[in-house]
TORKOL-4160 file (C-alpha; in steps of 0.2 Angstrom, whole numbers, padded with zeros to 4 digits, m for minus):
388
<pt num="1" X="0487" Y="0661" Z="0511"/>
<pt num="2" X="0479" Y="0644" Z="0511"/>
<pt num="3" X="0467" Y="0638" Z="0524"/>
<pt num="4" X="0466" Y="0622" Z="0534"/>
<pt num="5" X="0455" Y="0612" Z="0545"/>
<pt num="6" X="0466" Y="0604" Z="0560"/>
<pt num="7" X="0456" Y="0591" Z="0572"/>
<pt num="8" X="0462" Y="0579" Z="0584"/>
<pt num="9" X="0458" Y="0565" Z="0593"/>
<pt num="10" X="0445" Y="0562" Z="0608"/>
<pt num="11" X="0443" Y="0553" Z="0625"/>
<pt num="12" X="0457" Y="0541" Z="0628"/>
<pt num="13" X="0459" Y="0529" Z="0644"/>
<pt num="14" X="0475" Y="0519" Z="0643"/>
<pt num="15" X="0484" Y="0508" Z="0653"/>
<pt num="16" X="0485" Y="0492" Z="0660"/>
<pt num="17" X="0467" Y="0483" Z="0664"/>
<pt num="18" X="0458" Y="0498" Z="0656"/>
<pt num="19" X="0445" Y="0485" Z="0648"/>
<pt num="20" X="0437" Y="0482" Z="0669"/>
<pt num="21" X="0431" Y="0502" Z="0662"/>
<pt num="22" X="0424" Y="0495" Z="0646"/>
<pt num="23" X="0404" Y="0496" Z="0656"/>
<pt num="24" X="0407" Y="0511" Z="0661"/>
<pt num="25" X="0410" Y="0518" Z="0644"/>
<pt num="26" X="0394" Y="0513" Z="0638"/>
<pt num="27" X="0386" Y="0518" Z="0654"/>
<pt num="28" X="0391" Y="0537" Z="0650"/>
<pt num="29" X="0389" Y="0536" Z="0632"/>
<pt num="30" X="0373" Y="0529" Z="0635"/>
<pt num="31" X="0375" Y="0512" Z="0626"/>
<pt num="32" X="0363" Y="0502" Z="0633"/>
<pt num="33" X="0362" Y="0486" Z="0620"/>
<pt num="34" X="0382" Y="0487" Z="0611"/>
<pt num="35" X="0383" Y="0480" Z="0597"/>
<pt num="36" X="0401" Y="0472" Z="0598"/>
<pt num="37" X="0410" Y="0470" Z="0582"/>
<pt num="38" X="0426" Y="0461" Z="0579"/>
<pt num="39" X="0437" Y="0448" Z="0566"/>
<pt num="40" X="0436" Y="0429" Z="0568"/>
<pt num="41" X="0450" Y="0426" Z="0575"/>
<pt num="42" X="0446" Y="0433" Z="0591"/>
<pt num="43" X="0430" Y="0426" Z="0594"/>
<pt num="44" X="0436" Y="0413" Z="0605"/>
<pt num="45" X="0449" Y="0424" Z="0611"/>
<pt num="46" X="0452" Y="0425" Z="0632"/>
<pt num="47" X="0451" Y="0444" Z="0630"/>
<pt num="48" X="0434" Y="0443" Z="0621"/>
<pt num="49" X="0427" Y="0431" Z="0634"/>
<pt num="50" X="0433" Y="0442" Z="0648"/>
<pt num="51" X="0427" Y="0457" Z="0640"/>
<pt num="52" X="0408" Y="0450" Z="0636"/>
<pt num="53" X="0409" Y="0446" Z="0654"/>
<pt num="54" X="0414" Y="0463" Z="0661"/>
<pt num="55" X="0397" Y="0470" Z="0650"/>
<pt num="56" X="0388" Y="0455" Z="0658"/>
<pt num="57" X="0391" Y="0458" Z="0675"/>
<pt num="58" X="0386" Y="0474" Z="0673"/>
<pt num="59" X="0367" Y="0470" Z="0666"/>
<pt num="60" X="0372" Y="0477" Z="0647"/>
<pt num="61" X="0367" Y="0463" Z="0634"/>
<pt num="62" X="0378" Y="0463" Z="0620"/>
<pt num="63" X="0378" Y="0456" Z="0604"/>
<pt num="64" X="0393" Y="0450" Z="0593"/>
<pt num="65" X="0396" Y="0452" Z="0576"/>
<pt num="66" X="0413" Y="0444" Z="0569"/>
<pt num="67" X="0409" Y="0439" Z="0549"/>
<pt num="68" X="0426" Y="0448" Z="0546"/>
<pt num="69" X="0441" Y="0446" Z="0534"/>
<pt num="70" X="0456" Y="0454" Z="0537"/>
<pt num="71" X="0453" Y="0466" Z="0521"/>
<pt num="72" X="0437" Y="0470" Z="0527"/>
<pt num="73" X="0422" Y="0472" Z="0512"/>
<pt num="74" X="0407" Y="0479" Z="0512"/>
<pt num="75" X="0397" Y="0464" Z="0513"/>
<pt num="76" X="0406" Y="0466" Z="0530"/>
<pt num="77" X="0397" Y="0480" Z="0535"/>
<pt num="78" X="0382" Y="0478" Z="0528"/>
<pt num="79" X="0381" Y="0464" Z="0538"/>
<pt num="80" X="0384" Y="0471" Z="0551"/>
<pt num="81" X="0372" Y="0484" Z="0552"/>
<pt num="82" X="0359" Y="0471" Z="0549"/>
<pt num="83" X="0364" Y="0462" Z="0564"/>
<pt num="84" X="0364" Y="0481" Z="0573"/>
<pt num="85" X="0347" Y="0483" Z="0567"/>
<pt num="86" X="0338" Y="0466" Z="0571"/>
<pt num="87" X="0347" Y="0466" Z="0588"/>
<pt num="88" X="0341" Y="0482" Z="0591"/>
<pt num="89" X="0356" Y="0491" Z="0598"/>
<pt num="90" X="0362" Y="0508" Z="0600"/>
<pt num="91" X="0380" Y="0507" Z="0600"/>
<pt num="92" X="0395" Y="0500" Z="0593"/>
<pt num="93" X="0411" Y="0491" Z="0602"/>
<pt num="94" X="0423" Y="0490" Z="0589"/>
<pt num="95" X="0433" Y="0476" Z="0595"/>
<pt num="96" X="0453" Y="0471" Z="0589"/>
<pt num="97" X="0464" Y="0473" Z="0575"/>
<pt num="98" X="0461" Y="0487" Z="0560"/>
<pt num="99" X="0447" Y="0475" Z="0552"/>
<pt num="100" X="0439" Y="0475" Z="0568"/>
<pt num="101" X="0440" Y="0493" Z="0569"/>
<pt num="102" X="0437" Y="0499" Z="0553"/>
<pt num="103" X="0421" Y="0487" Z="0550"/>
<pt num="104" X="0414" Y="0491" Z="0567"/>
<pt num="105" X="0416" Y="0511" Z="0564"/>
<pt num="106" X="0407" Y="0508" Z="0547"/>
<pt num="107" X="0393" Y="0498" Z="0556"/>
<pt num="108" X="0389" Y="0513" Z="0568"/>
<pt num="109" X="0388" Y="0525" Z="0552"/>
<pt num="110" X="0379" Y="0518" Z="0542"/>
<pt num="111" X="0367" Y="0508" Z="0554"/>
<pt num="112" X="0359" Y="0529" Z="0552"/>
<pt num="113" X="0360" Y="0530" Z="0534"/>
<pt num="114" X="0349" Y="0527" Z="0517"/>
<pt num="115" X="0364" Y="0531" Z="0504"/>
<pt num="116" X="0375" Y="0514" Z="0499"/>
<pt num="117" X="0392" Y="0517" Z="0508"/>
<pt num="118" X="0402" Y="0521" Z="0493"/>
<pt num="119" X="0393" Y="0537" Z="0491"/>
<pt num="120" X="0403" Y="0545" Z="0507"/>
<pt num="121" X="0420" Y="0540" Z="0499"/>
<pt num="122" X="0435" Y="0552" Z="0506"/>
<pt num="123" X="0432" Y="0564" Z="0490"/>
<pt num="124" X="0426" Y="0580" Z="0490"/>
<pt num="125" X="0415" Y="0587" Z="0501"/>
<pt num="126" X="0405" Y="0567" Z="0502"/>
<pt num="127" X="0403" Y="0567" Z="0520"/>
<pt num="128" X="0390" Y="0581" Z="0520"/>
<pt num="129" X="0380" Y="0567" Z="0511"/>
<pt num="130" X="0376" Y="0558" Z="0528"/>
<pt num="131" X="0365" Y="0561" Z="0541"/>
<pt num="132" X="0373" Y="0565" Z="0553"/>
<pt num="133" X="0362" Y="0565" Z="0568"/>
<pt num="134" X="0360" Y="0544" Z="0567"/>
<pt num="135" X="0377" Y="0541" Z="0568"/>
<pt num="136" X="0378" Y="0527" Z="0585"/>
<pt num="137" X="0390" Y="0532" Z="0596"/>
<pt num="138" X="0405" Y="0522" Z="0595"/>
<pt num="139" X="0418" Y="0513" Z="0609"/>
<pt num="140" X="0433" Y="0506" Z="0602"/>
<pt num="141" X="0445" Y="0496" Z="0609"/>
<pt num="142" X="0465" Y="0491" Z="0600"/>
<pt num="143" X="0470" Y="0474" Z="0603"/>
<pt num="144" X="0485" Y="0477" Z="0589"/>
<pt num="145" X="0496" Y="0493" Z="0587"/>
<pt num="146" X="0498" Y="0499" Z="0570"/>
<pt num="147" X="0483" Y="0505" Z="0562"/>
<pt num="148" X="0477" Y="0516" Z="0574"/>
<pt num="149" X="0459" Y="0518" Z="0568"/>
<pt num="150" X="0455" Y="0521" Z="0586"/>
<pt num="151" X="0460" Y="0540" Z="0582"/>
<pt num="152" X="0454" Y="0541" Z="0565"/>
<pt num="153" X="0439" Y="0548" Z="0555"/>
<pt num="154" X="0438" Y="0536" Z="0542"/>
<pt num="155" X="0438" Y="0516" Z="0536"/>
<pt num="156" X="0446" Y="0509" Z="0524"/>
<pt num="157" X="0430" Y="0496" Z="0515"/>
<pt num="158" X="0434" Y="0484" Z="0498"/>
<pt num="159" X="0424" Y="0487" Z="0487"/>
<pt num="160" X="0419" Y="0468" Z="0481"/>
<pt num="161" X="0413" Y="0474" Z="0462"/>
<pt num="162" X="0427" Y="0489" Z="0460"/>
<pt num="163" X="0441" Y="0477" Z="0466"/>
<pt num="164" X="0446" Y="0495" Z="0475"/>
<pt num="165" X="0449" Y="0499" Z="0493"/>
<pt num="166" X="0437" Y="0515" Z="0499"/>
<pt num="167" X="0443" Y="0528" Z="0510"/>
<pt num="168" X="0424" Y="0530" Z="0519"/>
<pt num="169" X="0424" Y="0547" Z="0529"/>
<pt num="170" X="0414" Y="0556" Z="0542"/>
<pt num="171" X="0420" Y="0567" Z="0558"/>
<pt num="172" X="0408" Y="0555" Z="0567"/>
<pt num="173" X="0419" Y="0542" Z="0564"/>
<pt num="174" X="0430" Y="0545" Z="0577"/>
<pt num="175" X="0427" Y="0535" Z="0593"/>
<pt num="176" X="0418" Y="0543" Z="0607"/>
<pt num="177" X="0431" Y="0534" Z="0620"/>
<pt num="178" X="0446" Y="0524" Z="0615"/>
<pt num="179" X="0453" Y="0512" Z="0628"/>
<pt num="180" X="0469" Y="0507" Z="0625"/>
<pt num="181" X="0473" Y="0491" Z="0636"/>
<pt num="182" X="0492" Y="0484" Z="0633"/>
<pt num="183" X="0487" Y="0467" Z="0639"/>
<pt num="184" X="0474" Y="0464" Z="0626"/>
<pt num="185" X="0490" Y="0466" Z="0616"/>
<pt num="186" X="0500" Y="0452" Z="0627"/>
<pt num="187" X="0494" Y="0436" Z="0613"/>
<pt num="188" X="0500" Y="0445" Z="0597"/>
<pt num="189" X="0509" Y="0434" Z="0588"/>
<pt num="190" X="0530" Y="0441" Z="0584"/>
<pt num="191" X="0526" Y="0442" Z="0566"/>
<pt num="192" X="0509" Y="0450" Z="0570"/>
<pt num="193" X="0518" Y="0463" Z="0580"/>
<pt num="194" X="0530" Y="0467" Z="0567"/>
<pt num="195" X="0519" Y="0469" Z="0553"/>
<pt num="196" X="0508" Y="0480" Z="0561"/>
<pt num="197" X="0522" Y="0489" Z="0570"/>
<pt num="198" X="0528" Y="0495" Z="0553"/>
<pt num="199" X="0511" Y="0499" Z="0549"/>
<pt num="200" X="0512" Y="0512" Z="0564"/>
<pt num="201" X="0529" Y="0517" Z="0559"/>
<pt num="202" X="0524" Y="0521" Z="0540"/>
<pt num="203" X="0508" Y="0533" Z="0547"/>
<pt num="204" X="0520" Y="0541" Z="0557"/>
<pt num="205" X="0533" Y="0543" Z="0543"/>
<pt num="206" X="0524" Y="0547" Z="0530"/>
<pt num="207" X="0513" Y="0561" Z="0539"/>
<pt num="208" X="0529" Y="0571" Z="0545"/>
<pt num="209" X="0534" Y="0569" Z="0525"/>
<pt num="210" X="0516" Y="0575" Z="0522"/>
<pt num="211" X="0519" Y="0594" Z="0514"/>
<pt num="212" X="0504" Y="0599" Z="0520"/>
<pt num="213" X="0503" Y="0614" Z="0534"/>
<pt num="214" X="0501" Y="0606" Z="0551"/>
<pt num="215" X="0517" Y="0609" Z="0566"/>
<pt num="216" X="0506" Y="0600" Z="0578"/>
<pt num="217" X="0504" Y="0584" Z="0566"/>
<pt num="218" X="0524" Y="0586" Z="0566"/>
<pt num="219" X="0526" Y="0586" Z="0581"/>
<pt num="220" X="0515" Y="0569" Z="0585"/>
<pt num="221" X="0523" Y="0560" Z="0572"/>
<pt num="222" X="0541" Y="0564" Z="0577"/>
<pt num="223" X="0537" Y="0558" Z="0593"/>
<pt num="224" X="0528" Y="0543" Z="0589"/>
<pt num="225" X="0543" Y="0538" Z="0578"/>
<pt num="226" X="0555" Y="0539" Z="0593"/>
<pt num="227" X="0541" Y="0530" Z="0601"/>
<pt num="228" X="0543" Y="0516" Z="0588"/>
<pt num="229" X="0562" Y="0518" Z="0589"/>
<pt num="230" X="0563" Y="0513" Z="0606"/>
<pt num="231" X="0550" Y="0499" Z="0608"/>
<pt num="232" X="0544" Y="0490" Z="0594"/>
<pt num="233" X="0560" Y="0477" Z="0593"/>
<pt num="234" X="0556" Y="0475" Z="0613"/>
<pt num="235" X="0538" Y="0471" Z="0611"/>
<pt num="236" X="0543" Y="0461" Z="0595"/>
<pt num="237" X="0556" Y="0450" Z="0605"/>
<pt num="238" X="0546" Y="0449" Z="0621"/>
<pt num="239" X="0526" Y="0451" Z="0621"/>
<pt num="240" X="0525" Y="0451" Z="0636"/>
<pt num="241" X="0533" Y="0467" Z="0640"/>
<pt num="242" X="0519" Y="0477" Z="0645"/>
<pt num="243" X="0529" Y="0494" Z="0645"/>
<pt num="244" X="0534" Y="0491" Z="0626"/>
<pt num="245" X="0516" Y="0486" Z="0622"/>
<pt num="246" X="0507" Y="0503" Z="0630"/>
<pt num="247" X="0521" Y="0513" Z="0621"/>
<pt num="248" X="0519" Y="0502" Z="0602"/>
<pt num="249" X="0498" Y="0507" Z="0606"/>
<pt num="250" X="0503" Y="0523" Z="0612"/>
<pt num="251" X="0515" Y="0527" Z="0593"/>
<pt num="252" X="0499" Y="0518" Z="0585"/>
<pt num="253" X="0484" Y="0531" Z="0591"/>
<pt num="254" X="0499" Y="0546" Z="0586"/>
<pt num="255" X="0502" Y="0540" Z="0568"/>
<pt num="256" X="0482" Y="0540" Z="0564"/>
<pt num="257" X="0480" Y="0557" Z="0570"/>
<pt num="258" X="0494" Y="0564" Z="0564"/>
<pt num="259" X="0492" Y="0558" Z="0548"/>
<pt num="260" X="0478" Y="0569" Z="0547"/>
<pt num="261" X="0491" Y="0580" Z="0538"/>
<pt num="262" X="0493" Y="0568" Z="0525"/>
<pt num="263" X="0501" Y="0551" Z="0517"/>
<pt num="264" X="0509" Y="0546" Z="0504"/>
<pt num="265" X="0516" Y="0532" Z="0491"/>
<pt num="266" X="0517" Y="0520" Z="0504"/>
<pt num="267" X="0500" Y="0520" Z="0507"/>
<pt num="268" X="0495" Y="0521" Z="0488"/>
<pt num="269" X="0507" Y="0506" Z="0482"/>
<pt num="270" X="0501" Y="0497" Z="0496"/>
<pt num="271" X="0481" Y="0498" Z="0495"/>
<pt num="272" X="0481" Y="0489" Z="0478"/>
<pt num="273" X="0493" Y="0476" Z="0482"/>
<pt num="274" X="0480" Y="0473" Z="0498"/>
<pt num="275" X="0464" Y="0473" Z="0489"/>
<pt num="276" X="0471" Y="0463" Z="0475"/>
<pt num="277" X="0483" Y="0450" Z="0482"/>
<pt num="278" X="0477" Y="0449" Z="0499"/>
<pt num="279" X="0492" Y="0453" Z="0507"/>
<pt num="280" X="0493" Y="0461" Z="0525"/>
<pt num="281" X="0494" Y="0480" Z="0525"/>
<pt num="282" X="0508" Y="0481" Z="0538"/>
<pt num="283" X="0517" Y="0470" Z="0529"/>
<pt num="284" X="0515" Y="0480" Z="0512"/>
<pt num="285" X="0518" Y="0496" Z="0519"/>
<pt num="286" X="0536" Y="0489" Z="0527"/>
<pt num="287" X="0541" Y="0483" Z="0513"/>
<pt num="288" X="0536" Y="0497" Z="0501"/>
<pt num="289" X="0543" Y="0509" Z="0515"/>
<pt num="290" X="0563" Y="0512" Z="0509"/>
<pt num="291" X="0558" Y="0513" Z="0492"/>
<pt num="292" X="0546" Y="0527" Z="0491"/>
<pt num="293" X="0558" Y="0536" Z="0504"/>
<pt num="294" X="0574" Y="0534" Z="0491"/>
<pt num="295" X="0561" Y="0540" Z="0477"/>
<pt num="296" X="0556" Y="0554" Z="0487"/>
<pt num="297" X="0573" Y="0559" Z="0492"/>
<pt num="298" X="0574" Y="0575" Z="0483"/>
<pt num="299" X="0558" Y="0580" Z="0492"/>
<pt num="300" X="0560" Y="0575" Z="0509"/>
<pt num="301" X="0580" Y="0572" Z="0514"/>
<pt num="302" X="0580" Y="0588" Z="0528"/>
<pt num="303" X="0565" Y="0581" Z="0537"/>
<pt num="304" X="0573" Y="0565" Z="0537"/>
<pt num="305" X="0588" Y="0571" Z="0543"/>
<pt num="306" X="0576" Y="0580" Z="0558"/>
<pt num="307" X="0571" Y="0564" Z="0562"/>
<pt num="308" X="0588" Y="0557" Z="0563"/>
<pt num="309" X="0592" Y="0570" Z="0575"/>
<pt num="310" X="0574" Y="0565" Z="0585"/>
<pt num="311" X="0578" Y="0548" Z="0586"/>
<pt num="312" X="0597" Y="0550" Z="0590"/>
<pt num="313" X="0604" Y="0540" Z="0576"/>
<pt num="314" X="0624" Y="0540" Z="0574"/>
<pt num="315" X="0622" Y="0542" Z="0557"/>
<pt num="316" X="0611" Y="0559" Z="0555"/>
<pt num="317" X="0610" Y="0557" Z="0535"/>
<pt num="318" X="0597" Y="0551" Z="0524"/>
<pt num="319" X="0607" Y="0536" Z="0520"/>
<pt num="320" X="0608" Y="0534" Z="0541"/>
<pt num="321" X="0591" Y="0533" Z="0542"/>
<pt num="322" X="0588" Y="0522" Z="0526"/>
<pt num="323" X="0600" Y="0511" Z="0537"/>
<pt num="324" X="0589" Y="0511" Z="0550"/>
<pt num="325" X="0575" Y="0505" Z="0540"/>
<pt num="326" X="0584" Y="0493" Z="0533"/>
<pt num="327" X="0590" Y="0486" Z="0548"/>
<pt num="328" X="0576" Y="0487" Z="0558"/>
<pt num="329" X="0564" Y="0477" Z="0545"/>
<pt num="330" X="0578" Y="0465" Z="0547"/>
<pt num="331" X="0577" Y="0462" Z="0564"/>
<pt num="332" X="0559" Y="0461" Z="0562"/>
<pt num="333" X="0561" Y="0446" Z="0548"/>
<pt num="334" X="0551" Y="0458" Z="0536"/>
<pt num="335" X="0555" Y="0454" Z="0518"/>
<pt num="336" X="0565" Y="0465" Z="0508"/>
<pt num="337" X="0558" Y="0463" Z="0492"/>
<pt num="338" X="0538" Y="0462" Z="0487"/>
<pt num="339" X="0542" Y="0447" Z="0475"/>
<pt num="340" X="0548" Y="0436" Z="0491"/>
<pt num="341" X="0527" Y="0436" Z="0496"/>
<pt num="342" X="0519" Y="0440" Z="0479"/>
<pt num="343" X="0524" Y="0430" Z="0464"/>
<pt num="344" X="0527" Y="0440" Z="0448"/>
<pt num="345" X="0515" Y="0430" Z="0437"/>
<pt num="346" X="0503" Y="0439" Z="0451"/>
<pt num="347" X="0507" Y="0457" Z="0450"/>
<pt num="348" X="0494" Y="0463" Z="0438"/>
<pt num="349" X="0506" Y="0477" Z="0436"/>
<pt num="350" X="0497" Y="0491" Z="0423"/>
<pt num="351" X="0481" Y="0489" Z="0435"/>
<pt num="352" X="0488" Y="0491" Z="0453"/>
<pt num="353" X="0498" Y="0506" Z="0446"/>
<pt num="354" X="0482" Y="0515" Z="0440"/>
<pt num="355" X="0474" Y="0511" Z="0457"/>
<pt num="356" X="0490" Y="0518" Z="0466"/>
<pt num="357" X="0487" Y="0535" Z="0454"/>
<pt num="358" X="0470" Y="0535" Z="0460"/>
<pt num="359" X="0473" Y="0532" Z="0479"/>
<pt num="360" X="0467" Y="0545" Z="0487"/>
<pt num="361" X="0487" Y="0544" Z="0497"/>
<pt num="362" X="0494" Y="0550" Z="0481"/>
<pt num="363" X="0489" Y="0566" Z="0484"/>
<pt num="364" X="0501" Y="0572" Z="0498"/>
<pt num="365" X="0516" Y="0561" Z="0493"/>
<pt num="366" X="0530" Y="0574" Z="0495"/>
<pt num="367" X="0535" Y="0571" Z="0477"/>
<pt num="368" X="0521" Y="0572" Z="0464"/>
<pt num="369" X="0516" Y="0556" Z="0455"/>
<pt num="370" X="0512" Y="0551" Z="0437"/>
<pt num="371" X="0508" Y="0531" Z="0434"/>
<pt num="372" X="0525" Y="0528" Z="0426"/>
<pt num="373" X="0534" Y="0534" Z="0445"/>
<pt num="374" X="0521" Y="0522" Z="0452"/>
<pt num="375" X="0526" Y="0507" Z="0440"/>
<pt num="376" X="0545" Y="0510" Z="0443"/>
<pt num="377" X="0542" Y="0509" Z="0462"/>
<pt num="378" X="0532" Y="0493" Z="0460"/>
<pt num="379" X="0546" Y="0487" Z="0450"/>
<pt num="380" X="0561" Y="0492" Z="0461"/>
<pt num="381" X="0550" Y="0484" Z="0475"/>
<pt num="382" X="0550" Y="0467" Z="0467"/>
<pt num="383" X="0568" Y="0466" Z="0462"/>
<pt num="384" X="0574" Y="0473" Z="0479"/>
<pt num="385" X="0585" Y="0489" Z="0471"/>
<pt num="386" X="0582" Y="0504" Z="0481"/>
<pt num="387" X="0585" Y="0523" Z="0470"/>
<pt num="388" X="0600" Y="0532" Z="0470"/>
């Protein structure tokens, strides 16, 4: 009988105004100098401002670091560990969207360790490389909903020379405390909230479609589907909708650790695409997303039909629920086809499908993979036909 490891998530404090808490975060993890680490475009940001003041008021210096691009790099990070180190600090504050996250995480790790950050790569047993006594302790704080790198173990870095985005992985990754505030959520922008709502959606799909051993991981992700199901088109159309926004968190923090189990195509098609044509991995994932599922049909069509069932479609078929996707990128003005955000001359087809074979994703796609299924896929994704 095969073994597994199972490992969930850690201290979580959510609802409405949670951020006023933010000092006493540090206070009990004993961050006395954070090191607050966030993208550029919330550097001028209300919510920062109000949160730096929050750590003010309670006599905890802090200093920012927000040299971020939206497929964070590893010039990112080590950046930021040199700003950890100069300034002296002893804690990170990973601060905003999945860059945010994701660099912030890296920063804490590797502010501790002599090895470059490619060498703890998710392969293998690579992690047992790190030491991992000097990991900094690590607060983070969502101000999206869909990557849910709050709950997970690892960053996703691009890799400037390679072209290739690196899954970097340590259980010490995970945050210490997570706060998950819906009104830092309030300013995201509709197309914002789509994109990374989808993101969610794809994590929580794709880890139920995951054949990997893990009913508890099931059971997160169903939920965090009916989650989706009834509150991302509400926060979409209204961001104010505070109710809509803790839930669309909420679906967010449940796809990352329940994907534990596994991913899939999705996630492999899109990681290329991202690193090499820039293009928002929430959005990628959306669109990718009825493709992969009619390619894997074979393989997955009875938990899709579960998930019907879950989510109380009328329709409880695969088709139903292809229907659903279909309707609900609609309604979120996500673009069918891959060729309606990424020209053709672009799509340095033969390379992103050897990337895609190489994604560590490709693993625990229901249906195994050679690099011709990942070409078709890439190419039914451009021309908007779904399989039979």
């Amino acid at each position: 009988m095969q073994k597994y490891n199972w490992n969930y998530p850690t201290t979580m404090w959510v609802g409405e105004n949670r951020i006023n808490d933010i000092a006493i975060a540090c206070k009990i993890l004993g961050i006395t100098k954070p090191l607050l680490v966030t993208d550029k475009g919330l550097v001028d940001s209300d919510i920062l401002k109000n949160t730096l003041s929050i750590l003010k008021i309670q006599n905890i210096t802090t200093k920012l670091y927000s040299n971020i691009v939206g497929n964070p790099t590893g010039k990112n990070v080590s950046e930021g560990v040199e700003s950890f180190k100069i300034n002296n600090c002893n804690g990170v504050i990973a601060f905003g969207g999945g860059s945010g996250l994701d660099v912030g995480k890296a920063v804490a790790f590797m502010s501790g360790q002599t090895l470059p950050i490619w060498d703890f790569e998710d392969k293998g047993d690579n992690w047992t490389k790190a030491n991992s006594d000097k990991i900094a302790p690590i607060i983070a704080v969502p101000t999206t909903a869909g990557t849910g790198s709050e709950t997970g173990r690892a960053s996703v870095i691009l890799n400037e020379k390679t072209g290739v985005k690196n899954i970097i992985f340590h259980p010490k990754f995970l945050p210490s405390i997570v706060i998950l505030d819906p009104v830092l959520t309030i300013g995201l922008p509709p197309k914002l909230t789509a994109a990374t709502g989808m993101d969610a959606l794809a994590h929580n799909l794709e880890a139920y479609c995951a054949p990997n051993y893990h009913p508890m991981a099931d059971g997160i992700a169903l939920e965090g589907i009916s989650l989706i199901n009834n509150w991302l088109i509400k926060a979409f159309k209204n961001g104010t909708n505070l109710e809509a926004r803790k839930n669309m968190l909420t679906a967010a923090s449940m796809g990352s650790t329940a994907f534990q189990k596994g991913l899939g195509a999705i996630h492999s098609l899109s990681h290329p695409v991202n690193a090499l044509n820039n293009v928002h991995h929430g959005l990628s994932n959306a669109i990718f997303m009825p493709y992969v599922l009619t390619f894997n049909k074979d393989f997955i069509e009875q938990k899709i039909i579960k998930i019907c069932k879950h989510i109380e479609l009328k329709d409880i078929s695969f088709d139903g629920f292809i229907n659903w996707v279909l309707n609900l990128r609609k309604e979120l003005n996500i673009p069918h086809k891959l060729s309606e955000i990424v020209k053709e001359k672009d799509m340095q087809l033969n390379q992103l499908s050897k990337m895609a074979l190489e994604d560590p994703s490709t693993a625990t796609n229901p249906k195994r993979l050679t690099e011709e299924d990942i070409k078709l896929m890439y190419l039914h994704s451009m021309s908007g036909k779904l399989f039979n």
